[in-house]
PDB file of N, H, CA, C and O in Angstrom:
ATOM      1  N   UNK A   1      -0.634 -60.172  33.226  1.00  0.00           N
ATOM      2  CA  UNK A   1       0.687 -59.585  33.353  1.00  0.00           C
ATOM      3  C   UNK A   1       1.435 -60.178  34.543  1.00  0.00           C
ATOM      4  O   UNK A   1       2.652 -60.264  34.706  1.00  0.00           O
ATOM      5  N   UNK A   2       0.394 -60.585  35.376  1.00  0.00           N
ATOM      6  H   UNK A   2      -0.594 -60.515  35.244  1.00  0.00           H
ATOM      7  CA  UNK A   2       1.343 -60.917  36.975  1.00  0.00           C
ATOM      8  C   UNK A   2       1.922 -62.603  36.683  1.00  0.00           C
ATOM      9  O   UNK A   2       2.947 -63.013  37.227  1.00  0.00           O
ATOM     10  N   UNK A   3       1.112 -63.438  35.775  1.00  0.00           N
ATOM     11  H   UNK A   3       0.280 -63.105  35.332  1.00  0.00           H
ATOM     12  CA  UNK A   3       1.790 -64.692  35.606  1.00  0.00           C
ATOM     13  C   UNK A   3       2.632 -64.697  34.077  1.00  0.00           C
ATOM     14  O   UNK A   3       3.072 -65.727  33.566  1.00  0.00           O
ATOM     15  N   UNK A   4       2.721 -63.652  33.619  1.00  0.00           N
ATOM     16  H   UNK A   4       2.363 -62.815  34.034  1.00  0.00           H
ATOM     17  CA  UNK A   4       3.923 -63.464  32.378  1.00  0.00           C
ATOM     18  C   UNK A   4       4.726 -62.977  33.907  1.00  0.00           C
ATOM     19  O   UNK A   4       5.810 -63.546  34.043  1.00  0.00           O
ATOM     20  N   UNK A   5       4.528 -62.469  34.518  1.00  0.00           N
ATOM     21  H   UNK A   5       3.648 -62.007  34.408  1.00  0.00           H
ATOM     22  CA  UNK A   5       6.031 -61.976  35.318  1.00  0.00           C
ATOM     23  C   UNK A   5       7.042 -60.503  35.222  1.00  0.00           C
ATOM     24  O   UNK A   5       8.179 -60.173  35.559  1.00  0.00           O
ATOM     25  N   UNK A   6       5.412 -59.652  34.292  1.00  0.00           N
ATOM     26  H   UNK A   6       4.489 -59.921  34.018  1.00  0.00           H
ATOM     27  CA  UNK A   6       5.748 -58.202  33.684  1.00  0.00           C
ATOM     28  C   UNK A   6       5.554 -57.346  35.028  1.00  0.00           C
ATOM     29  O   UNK A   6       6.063 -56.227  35.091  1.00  0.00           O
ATOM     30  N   UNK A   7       4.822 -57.866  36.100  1.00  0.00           N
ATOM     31  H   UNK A   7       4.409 -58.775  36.049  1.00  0.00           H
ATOM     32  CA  UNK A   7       4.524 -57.076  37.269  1.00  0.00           C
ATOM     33  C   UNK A   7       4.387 -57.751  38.746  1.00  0.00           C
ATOM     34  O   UNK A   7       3.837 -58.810  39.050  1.00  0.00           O
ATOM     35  N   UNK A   8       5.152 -56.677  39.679  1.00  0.00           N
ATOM     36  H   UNK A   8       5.599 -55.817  39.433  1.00  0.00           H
ATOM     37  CA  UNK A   8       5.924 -57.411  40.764  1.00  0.00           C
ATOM     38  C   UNK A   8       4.405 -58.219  41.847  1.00  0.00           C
ATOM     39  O   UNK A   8       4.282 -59.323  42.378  1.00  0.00           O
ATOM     40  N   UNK A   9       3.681 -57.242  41.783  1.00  0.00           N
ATOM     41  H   UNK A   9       3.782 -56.345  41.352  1.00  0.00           H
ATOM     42  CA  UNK A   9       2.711 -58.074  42.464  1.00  0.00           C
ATOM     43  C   UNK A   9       1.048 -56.765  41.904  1.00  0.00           C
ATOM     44  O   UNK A   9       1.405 -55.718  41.363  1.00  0.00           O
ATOM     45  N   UNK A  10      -0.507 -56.973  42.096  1.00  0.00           N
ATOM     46  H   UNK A  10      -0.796 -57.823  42.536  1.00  0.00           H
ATOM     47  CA  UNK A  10      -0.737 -56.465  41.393  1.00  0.00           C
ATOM     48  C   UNK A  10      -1.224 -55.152  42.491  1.00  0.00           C
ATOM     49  O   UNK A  10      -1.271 -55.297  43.713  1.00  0.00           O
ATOM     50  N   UNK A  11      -1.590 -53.780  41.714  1.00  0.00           N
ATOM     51  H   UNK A  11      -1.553 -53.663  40.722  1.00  0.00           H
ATOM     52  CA  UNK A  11      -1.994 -52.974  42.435  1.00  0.00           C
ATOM     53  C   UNK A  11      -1.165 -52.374  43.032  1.00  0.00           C
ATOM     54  O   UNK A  11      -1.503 -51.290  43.508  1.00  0.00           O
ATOM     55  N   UNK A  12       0.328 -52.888  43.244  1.00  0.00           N
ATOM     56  H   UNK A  12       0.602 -53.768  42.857  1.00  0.00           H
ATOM     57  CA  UNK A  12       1.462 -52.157  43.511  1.00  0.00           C
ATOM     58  C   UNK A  12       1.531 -50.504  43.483  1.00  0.00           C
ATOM     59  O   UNK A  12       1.656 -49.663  44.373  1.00  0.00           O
ATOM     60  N   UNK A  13       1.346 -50.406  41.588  1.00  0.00           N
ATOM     61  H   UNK A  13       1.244 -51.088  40.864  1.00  0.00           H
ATOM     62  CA  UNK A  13       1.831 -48.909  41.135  1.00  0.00           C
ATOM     63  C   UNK A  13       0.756 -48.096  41.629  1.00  0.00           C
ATOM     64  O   UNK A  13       0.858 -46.896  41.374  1.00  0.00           O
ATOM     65  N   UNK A  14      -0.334 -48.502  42.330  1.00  0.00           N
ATOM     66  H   UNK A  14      -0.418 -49.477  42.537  1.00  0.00           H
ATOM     67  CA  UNK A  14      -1.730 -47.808  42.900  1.00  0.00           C
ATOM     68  C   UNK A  14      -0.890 -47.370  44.196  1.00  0.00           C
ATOM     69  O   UNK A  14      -0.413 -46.238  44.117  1.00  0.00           O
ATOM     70  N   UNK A  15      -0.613 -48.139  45.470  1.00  0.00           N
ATOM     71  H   UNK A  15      -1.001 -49.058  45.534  1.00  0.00           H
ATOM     72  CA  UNK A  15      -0.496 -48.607  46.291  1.00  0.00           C
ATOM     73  C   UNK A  15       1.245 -47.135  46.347  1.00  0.00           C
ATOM     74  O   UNK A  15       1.160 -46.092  46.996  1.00  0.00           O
ATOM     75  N   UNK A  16       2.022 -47.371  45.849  1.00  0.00           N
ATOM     76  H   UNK A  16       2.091 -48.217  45.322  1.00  0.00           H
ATOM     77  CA  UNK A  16       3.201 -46.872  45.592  1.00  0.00           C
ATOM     78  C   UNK A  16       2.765 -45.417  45.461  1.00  0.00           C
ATOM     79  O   UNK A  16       3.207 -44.665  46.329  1.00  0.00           O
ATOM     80  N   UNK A  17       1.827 -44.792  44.354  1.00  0.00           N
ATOM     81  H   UNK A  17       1.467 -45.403  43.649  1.00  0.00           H
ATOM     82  CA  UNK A  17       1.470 -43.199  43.979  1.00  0.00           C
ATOM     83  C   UNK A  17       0.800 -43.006  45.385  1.00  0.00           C
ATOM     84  O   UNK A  17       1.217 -42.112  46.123  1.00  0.00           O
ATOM     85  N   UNK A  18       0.142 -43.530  45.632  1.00  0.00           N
ATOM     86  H   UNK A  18      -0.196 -44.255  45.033  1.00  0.00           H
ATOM     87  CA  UNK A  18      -0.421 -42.787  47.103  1.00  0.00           C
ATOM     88  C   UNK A  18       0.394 -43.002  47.898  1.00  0.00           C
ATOM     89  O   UNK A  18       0.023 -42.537  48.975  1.00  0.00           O
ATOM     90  N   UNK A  19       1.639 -43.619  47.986  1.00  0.00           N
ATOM     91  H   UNK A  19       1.940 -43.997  47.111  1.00  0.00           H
ATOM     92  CA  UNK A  19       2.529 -43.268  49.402  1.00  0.00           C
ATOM     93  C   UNK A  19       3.390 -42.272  49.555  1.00  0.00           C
ATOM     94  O   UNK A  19       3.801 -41.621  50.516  1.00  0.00           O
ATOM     95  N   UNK A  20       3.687 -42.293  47.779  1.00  0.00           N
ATOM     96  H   UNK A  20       3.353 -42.822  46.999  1.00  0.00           H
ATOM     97  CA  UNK A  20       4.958 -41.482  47.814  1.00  0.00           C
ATOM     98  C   UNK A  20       4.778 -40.382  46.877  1.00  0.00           C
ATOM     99  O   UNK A  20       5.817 -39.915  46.410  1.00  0.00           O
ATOM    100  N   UNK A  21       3.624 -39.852  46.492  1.00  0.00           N
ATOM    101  H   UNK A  21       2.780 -40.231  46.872  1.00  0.00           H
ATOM    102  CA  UNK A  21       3.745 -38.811  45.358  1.00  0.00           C
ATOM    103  C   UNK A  21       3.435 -37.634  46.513  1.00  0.00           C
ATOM    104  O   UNK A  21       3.447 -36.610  45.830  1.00  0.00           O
ATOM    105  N   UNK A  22       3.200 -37.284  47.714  1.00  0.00           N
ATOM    106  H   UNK A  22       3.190 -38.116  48.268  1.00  0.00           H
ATOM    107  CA  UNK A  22       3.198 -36.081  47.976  1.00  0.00           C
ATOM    108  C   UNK A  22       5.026 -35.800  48.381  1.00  0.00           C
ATOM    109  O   UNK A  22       5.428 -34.747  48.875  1.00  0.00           O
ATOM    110  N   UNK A  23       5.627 -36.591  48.155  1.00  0.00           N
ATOM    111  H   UNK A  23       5.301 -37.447  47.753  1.00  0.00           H
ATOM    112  CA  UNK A  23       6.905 -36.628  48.493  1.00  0.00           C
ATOM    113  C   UNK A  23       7.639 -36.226  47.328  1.00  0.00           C
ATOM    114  O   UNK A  23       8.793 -35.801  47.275  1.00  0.00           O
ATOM    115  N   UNK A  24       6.623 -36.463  46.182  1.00  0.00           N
ATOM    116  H   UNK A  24       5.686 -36.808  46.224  1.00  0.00           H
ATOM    117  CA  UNK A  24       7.747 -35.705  45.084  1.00  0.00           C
ATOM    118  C   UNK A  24       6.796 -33.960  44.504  1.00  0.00           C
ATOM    119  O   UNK A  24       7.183 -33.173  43.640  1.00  0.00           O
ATOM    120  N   UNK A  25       5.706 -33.882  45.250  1.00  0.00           N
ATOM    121  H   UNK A  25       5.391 -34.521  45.952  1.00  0.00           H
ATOM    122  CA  UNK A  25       5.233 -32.348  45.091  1.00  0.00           C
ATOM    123  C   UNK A  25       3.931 -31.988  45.700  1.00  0.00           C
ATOM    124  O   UNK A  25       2.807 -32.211  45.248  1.00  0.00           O
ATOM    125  N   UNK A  26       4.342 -31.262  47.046  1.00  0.00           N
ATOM    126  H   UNK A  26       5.255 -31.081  47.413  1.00  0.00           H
ATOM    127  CA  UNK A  26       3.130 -31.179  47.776  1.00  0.00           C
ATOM    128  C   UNK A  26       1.786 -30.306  47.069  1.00  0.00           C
ATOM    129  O   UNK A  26       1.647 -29.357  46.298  1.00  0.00           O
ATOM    130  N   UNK A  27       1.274 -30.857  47.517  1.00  0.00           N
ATOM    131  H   UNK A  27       1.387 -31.628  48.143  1.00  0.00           H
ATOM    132  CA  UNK A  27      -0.596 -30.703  47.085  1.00  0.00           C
ATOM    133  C   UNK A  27      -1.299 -31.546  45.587  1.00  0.00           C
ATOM    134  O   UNK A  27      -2.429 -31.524  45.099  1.00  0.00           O
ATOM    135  N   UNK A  28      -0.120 -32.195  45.221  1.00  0.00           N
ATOM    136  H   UNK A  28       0.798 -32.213  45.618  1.00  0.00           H
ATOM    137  CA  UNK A  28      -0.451 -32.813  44.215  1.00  0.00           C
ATOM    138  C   UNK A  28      -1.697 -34.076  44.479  1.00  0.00           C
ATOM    139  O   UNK A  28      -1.766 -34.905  45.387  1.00  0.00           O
ATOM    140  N   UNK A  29      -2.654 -33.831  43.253  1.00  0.00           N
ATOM    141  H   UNK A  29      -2.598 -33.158  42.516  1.00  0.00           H
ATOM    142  CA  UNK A  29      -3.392 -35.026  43.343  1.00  0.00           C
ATOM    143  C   UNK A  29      -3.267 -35.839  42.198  1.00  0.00           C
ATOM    144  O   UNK A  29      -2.625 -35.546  41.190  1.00  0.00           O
ATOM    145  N   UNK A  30      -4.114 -37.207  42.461  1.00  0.00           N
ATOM    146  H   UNK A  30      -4.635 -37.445  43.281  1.00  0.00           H
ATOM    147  CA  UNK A  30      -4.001 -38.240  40.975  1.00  0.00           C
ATOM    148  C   UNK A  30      -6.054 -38.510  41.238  1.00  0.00           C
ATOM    149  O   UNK A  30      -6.915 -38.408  42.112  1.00  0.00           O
ATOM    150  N   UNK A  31      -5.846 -38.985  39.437  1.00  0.00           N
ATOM    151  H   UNK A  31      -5.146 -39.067  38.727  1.00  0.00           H
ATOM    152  CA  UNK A  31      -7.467 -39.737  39.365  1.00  0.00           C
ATOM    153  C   UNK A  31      -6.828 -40.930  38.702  1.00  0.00           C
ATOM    154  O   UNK A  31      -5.843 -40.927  37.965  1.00  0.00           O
ATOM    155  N   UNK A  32      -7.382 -41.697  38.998  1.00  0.00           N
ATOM    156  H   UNK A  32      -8.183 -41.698  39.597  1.00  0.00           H
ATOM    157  CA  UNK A  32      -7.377 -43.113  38.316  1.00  0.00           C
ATOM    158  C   UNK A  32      -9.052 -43.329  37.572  1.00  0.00           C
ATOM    159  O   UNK A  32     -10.078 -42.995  38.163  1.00  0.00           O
ATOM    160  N   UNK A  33      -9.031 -43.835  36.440  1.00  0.00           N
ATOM    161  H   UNK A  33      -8.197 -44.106  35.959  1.00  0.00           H
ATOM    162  CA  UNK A  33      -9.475 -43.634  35.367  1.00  0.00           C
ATOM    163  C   UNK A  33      -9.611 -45.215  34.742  1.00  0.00           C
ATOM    164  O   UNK A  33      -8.677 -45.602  34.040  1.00  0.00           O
ATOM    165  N   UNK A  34     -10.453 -45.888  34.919  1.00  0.00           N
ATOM    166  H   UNK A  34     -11.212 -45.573  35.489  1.00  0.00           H
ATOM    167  CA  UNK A  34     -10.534 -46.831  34.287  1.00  0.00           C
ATOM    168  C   UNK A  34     -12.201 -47.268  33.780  1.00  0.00           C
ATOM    169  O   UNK A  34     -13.176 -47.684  34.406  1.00  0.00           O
ATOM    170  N   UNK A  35     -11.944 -46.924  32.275  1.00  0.00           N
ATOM    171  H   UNK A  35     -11.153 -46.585  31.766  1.00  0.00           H
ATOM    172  CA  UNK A  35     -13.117 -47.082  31.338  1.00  0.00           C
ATOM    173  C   UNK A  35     -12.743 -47.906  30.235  1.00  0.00           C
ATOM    174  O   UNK A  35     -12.143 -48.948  30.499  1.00  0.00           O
ATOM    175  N   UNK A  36     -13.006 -47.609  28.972  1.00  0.00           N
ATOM    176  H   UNK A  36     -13.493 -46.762  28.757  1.00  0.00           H
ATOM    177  CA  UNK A  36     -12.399 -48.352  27.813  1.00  0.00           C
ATOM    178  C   UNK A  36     -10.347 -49.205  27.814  1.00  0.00           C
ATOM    179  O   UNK A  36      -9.787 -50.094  27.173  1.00  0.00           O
ATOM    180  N   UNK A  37      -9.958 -48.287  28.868  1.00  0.00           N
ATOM    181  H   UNK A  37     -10.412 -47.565  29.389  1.00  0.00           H
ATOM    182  CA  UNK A  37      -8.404 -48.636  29.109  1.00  0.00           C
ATOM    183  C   UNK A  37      -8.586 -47.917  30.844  1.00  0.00           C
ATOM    184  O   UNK A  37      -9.571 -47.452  31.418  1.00  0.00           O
ATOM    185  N   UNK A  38      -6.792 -48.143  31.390  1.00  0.00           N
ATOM    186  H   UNK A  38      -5.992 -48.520  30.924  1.00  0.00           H
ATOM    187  CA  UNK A  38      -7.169 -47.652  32.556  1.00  0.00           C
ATOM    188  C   UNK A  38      -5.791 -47.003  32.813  1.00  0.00           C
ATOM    189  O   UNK A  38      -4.614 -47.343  32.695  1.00  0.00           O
ATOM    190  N   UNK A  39      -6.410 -46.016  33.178  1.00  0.00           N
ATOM    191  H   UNK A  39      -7.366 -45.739  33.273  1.00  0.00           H
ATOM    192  CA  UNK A  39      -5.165 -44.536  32.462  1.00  0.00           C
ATOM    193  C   UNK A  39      -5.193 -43.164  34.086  1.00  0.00           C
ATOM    194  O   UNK A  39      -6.250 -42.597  34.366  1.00  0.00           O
ATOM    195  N   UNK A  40      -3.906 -42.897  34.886  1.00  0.00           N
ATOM    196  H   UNK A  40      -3.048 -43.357  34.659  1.00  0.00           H
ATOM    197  CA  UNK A  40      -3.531 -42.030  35.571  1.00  0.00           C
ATOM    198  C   UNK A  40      -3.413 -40.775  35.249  1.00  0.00           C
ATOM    199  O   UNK A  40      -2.810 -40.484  34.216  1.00  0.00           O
ATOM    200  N   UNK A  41      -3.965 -39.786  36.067  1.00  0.00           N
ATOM    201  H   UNK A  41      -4.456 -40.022  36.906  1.00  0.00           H
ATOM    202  CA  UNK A  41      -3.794 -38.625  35.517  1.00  0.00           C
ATOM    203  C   UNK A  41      -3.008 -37.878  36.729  1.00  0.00           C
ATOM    204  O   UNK A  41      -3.918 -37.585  37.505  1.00  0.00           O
ATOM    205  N   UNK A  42      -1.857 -37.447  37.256  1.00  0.00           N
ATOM    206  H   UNK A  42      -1.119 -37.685  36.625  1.00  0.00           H
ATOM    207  CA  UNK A  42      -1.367 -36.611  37.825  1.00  0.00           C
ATOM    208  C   UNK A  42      -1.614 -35.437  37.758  1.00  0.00           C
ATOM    209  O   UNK A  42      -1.612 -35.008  36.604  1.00  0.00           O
ATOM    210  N   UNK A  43      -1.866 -34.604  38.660  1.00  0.00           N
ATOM    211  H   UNK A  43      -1.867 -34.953  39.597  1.00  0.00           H
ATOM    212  CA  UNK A  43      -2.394 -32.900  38.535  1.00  0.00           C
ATOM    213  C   UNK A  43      -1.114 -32.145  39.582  1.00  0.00           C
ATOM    214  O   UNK A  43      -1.386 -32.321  40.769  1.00  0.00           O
ATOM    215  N   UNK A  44      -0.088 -31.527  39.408  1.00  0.00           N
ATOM    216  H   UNK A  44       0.132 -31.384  38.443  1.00  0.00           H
ATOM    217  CA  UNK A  44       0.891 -30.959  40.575  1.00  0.00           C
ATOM    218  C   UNK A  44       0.093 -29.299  40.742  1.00  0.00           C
ATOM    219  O   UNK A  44       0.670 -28.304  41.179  1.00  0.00           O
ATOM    220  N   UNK A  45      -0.977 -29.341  40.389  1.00  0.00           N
ATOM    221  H   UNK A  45      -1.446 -30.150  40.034  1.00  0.00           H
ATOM    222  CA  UNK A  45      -1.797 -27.910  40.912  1.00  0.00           C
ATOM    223  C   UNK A  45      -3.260 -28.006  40.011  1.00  0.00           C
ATOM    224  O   UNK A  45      -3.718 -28.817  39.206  1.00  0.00           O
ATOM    225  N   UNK A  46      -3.770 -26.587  40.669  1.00  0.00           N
ATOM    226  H   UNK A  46      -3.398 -25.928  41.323  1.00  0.00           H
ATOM    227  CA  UNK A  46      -5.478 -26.446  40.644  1.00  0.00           C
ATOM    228  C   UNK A  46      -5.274 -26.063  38.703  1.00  0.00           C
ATOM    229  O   UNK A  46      -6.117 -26.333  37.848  1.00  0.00           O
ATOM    230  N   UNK A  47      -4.510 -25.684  38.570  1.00  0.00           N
ATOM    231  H   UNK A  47      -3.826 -25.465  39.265  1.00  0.00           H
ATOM    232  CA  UNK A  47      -4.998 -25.559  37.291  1.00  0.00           C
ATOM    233  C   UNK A  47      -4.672 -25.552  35.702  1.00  0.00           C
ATOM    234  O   UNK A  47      -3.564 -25.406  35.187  1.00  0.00           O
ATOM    235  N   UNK A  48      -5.745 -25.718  35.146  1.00  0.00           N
ATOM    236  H   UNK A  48      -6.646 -25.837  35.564  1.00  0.00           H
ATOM    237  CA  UNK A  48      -6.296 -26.706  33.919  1.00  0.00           C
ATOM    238  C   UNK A  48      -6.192 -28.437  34.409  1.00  0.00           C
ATOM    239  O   UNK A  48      -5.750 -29.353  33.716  1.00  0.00           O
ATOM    240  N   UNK A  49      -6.813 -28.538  35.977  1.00  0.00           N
ATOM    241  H   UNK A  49      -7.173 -27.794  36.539  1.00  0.00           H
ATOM    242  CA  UNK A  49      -6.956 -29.845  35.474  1.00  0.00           C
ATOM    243  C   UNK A  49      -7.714 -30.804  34.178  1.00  0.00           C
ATOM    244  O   UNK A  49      -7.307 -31.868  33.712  1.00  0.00           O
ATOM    245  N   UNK A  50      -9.143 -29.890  33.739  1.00  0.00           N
ATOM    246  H   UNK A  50      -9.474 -29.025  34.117  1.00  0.00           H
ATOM    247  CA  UNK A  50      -9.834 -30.921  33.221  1.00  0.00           C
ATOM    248  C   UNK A  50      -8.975 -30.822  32.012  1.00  0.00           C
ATOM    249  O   UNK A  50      -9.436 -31.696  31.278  1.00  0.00           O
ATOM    250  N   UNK A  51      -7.903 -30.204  31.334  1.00  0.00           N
ATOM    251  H   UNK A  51      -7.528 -29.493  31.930  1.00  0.00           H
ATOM    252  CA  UNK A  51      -7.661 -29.981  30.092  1.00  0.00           C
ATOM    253  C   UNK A  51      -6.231 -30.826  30.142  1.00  0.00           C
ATOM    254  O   UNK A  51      -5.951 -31.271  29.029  1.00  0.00           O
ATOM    255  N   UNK A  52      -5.477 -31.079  30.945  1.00  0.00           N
ATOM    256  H   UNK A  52      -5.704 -30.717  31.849  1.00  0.00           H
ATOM    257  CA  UNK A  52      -4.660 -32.763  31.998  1.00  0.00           C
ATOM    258  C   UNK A  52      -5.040 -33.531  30.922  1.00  0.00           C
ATOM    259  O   UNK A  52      -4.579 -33.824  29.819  1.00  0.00           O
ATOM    260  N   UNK A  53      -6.844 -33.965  32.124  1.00  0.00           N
ATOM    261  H   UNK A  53      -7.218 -33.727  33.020  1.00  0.00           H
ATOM    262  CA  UNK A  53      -7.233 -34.900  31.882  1.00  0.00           C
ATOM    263  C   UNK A  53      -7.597 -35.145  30.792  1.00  0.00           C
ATOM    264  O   UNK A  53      -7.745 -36.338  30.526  1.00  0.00           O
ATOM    265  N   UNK A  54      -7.903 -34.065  29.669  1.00  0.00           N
ATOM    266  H   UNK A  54      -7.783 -33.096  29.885  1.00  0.00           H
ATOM    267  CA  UNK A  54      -8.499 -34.432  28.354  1.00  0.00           C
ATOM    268  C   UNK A  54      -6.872 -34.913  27.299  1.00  0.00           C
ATOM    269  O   UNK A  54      -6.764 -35.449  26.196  1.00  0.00           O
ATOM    270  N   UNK A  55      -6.162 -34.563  27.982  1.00  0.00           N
ATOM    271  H   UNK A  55      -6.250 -34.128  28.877  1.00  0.00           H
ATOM    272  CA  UNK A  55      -4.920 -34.485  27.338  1.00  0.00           C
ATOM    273  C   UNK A  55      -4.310 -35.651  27.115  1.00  0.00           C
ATOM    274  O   UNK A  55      -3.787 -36.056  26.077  1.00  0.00           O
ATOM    275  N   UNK A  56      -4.445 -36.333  28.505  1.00  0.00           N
ATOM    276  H   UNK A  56      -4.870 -36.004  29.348  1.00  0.00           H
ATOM    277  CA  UNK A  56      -3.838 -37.763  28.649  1.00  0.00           C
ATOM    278  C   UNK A  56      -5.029 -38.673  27.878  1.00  0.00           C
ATOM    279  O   UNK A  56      -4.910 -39.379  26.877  1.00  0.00           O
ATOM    280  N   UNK A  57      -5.764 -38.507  28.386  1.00  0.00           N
ATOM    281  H   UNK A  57      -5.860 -37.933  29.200  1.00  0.00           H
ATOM    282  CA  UNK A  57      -7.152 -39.451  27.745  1.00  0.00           C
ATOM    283  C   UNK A  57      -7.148 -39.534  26.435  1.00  0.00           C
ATOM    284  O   UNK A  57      -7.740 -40.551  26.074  1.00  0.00           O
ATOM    285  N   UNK A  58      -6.514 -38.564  25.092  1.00  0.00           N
ATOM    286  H   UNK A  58      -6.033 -37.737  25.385  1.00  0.00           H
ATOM    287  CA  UNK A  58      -6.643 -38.228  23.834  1.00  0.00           C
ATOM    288  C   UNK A  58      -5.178 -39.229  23.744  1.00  0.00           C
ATOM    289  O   UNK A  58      -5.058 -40.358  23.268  1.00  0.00           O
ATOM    290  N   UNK A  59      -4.373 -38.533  24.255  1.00  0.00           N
ATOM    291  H   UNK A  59      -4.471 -37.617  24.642  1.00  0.00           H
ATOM    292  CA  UNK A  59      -2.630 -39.813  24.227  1.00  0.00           C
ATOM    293  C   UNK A  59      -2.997 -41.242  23.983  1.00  0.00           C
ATOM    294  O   UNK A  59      -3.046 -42.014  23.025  1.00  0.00           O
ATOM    295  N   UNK A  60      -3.234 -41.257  25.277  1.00  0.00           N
ATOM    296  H   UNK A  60      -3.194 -40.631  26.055  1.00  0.00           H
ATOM    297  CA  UNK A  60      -3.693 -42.623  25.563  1.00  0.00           C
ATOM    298  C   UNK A  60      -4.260 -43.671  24.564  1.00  0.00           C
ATOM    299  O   UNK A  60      -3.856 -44.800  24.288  1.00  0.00           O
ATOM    300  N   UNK A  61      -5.447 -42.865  24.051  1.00  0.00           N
ATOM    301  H   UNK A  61      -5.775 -41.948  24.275  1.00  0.00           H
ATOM    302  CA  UNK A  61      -6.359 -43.430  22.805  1.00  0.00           C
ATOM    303  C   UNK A  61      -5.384 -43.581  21.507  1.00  0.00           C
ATOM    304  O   UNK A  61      -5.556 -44.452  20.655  1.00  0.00           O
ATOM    305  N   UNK A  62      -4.244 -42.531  21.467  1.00  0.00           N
ATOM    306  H   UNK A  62      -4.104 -41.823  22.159  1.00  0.00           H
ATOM    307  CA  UNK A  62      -3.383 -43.120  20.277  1.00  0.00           C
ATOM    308  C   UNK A  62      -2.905 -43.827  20.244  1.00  0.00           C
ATOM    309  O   UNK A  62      -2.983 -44.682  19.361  1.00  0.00           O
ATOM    310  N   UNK A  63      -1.840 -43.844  21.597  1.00  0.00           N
ATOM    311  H   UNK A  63      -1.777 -43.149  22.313  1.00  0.00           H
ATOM    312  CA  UNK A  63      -1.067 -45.096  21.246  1.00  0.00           C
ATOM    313  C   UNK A  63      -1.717 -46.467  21.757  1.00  0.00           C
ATOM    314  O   UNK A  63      -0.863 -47.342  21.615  1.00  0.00           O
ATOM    315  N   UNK A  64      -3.096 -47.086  22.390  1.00  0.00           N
ATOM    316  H   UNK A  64      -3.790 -46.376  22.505  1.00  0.00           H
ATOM    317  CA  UNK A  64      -3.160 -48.073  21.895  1.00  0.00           C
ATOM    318  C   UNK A  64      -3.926 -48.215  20.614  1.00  0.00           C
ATOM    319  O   UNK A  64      -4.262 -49.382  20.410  1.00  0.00           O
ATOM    320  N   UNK A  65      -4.343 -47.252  19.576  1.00  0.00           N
ATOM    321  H   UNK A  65      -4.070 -46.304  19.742  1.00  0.00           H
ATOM    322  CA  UNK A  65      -4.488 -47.226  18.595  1.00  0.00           C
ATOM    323  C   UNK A  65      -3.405 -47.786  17.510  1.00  0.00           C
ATOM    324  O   UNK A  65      -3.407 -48.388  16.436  1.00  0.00           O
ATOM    325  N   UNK A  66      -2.470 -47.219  18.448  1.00  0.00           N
ATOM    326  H   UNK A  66      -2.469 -46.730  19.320  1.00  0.00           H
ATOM    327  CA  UNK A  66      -1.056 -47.614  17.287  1.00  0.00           C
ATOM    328  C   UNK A  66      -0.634 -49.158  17.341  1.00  0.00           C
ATOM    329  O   UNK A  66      -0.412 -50.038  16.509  1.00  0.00           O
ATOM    330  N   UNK A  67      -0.633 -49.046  18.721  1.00  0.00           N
ATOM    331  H   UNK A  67      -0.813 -48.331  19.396  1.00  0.00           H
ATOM    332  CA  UNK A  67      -0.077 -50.905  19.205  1.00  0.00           C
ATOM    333  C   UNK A  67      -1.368 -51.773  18.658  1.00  0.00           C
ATOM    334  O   UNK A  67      -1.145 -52.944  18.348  1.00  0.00           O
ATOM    335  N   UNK A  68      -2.211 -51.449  18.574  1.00  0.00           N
ATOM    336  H   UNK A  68      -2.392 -50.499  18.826  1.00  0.00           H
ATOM    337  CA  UNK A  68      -3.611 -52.508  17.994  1.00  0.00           C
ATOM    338  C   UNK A  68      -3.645 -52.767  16.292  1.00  0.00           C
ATOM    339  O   UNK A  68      -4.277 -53.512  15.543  1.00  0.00           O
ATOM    340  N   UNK A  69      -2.480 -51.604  16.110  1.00  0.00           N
ATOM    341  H   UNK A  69      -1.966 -50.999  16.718  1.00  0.00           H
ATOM    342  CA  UNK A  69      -2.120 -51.985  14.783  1.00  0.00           C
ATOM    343  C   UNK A  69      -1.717 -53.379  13.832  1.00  0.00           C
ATOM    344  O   UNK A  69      -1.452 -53.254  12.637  1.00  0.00           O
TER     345      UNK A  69
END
């Protein structure tokens, strides 16, 4: 992606959520998630995280299901 020129430099959007996401909602945390794909999960409180995380993880699996089409 960084020599197509789709991304400004790499590790950025890592680098960027930890500077500035308690700035858009304090106590918020993130997991970064990289297994079969590599997928963010934002949490802005304690609860239902794991059901978040099952949430995005199930998304995720569709649509590159769809794009692999």
């Amino acid at each position: 992606m960084l020599q197509m020129g789709r991304v400004e430099e790499v590790g950025s959007g890592i680098r960027n959520l930890d500077k500035y996401l308690h700035l858009y909602s304090k106590g918020a945390t993130y997991e970064l998630i990289d297994e079969e794909f590599f997928s963010t999960v934002i949490y802005f409180g304690k609860k239902s995280q794991e059901g978040t995380r099952t949430i995005t993880l199930n998304i995720t699996r569709e649509i590159l299901e769809d794009y692999q089409k």
